[in-house]
N, C-alpha and C positions, 0 to 999 in steps of 0.2 A: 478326853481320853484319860483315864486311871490308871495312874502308875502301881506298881504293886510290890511292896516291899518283902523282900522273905529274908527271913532271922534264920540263920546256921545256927548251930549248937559249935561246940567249939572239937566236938569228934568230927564234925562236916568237913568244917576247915581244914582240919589236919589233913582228911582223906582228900579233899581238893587240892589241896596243898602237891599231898605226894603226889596225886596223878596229872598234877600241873609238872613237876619236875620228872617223872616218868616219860613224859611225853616230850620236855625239854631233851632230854636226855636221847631217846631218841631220835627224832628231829636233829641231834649234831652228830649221833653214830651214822645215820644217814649219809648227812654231807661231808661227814669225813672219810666212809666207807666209798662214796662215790668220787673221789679227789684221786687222782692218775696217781700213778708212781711214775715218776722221770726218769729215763733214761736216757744219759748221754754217749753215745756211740762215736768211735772214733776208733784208727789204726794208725801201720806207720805202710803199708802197701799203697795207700791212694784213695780216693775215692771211687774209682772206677772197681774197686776191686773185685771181683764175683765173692767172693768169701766174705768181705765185707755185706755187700748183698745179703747173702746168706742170712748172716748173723742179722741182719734187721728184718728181713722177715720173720724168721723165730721168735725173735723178741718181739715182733708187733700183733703176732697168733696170741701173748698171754692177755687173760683179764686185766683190766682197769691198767693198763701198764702202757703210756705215751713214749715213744723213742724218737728222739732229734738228734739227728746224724751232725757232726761237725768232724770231719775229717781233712787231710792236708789233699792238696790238688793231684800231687804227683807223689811216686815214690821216696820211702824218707826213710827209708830201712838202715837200723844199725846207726840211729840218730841219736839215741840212749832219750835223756829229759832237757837235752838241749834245747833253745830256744833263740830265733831273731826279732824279736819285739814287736816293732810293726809289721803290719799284714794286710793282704788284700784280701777280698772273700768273695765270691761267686755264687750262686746261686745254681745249685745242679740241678738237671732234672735225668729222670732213668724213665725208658720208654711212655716221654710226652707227659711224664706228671712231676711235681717238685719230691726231690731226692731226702736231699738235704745241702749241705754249707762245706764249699772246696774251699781250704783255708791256703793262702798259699805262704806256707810256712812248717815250722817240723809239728810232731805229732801233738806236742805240748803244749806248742801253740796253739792250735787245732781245741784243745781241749780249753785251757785256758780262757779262750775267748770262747766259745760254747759255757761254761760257768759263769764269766764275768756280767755275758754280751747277754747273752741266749737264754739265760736262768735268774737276771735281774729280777724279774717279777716273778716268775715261778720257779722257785730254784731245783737243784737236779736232787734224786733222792741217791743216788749212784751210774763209776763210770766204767764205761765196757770198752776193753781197747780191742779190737781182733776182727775177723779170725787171723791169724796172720798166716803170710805162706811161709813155713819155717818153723823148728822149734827154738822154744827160749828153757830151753833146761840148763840147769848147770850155773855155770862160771859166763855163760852167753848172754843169760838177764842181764847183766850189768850195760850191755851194749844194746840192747833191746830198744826201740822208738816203740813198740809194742808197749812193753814191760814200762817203758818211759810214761807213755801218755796216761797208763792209770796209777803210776806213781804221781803223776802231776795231779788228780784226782786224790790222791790222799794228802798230796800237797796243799789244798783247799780244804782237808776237812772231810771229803766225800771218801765211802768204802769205795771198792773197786776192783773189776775183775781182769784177767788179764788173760786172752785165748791165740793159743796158737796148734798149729798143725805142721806132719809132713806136708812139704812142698810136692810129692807122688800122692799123696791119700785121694783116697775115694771113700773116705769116711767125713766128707764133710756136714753132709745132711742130721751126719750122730753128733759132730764136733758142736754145731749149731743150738739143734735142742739139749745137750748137756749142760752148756752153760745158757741157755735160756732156762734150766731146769734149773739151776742154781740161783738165778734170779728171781724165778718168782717163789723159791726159799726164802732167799732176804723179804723179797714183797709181806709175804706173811707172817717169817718169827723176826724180822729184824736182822738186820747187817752188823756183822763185827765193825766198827769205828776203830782205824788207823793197822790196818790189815789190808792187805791186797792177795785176791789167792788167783795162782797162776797154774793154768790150766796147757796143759801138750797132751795132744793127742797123735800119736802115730800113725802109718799108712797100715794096710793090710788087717787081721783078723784082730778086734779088740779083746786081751784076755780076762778083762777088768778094773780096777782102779786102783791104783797104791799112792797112799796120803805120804811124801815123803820130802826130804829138806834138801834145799839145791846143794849140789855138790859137782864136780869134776870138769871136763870143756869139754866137750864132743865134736870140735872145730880149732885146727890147730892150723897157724900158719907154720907151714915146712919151708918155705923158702921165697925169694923173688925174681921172677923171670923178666928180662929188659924185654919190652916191648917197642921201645924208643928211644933215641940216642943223639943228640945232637951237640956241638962241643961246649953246648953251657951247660946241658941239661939231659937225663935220663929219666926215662920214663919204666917205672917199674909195675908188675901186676902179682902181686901175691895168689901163693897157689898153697889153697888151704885142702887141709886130708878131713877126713872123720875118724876120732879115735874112738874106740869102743871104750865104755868104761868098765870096769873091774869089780867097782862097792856095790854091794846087792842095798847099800842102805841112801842111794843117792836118788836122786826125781833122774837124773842121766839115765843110770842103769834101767830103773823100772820105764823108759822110755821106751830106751833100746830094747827089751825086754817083750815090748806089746804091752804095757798097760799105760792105762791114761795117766799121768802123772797130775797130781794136786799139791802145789804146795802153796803156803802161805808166809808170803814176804813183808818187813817191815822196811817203813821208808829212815830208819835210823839206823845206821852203820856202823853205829858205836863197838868196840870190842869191848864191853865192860869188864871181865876179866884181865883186860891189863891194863887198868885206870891206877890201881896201886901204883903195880910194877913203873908206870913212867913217872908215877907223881914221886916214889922211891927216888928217883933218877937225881933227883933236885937242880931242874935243869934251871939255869940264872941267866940274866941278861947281861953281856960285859959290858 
């Protein structure tokens, strides 16, 4: 058999050349265009939750976009980014197929071990706490297991989004694809890194969206009523009102209001505006 030699010019080479690296090129837009986008799902209501539900069926309708539930077992509401360290984990399943991960621990945790555990090898691209029954507008975030778990999410590094609702609404179905909408935003132009934007949506007629900065409580404790009494020890149960808010320029008001409120929280709570004034103070150790 004759082998058969052929001489390139050296314009061959170049053009083989490029359409060697065209095709290289290619070939990784491919398998990078075909690689999930990760989502870690998580609440602070439980894993049972139907809103939770919700929320992962929306997210599992979008393209190339994987979701793995790690959520806490039981209710955890009003747990803020608390956390108990070790944890058990369960394996749920919802109508006879695997769900996802009952953590039995607060929401943090929940997430926490979903990044550490869950995302070893594949790590999460962002984390989704909600939907919750409740809103977290205001001065409420701060108490949030909600609002907590995708802080804990920016705590690692990942963006993260944060959804809740009235606890009446019959807007869940909208509550759900809004922020799945905003998800596969991030999917395609990219995620703001070290931002979490929190998303309330109200019951009844939605009249829009207003992007605005938490302010005010919409949730006051008025007082404590004794439920129990015994001579060592009283048992008290706070009886909270709802205050209307006043600022037309607060995520509160545009709550109260009827529009979906968007705001975008950081996990540093610095007041840099009185970093002088204390460091003024010239406070000394005696």
């Amino acid at each position: 058999m004759h082998s058969i030699r052929l001489r390139l010019s050296n314009r061959t080479n170049t053009g083989l050349a490029q359409l060697a690296l065209m095709v290289g090129l290619f070939s990784f837009s491919a398998v990078v265009s075909a690689q999930s986008y990760r989502v870690l799902l998580s609440n602070d209501d439980g894993i049972e939750s139907p809103r939770l539900h919700a929320l992962q069926e929306a997210l599992s309708q979008l393209s190339n976009v994987e979701v793995v539930v790690s959520a806490p077992n039981v209710n955890q509401s009003g747990s803020s980014q608390s956390s108990i360290g070790s944890v058990t984990v369960d394996n749920y399943e919802r109508n006879g197929r695997f769900f996802g991960y009952a953590v039995h621990g607060r929401p943090a945790d929940a997430v926490r071990f979903g990044i550490k555990e869950l995302g070893e090898d594949q790590p999460f691209d962002i984390v989704v706490s909600g939907i919750n029954r409740g809103a977290n507008v205001g001065n409420v975030s701060h108490l949030s297991g909600t609002v907590g778990a995708a802080m804990e999410g920016l705590y690692h590094g990942l963006p993260a989004i944060a959804v809740s609702e009235d606890p009446n609404s019959e807007n869940t179905a909208a509550t759900a694809k809004f922020a799945a909408d905003l998800v596969d935003r991030y999917r395609r132009e990219g995620a703001p890194l070290g931002t979490l934007i929190s998303i309330n949506v109200p019951a009844g007629e939605l009249k829009g969206v207003a992007v605005r900065p938490m302010g005010d409580s919409y949730l006051s404790t008025a007082s404590y009523d004794v439920v129990n009494s015994t001579a060592q020890s009283t048992e008290y149960e706070s009886v909270r009102v709802i205050v209307s808010s006043e600022n037309p320029a607060t995520d509160t008001y545009a709550y109260q209001q009827g529009y979906i409120s968007v705001t975008p929280l950081k996990f540093d709570w610095t007041d840099f505006e009185m970093l002088d004034e204390v460091e003024s103070w010239n406070l000394q150790i005696d």
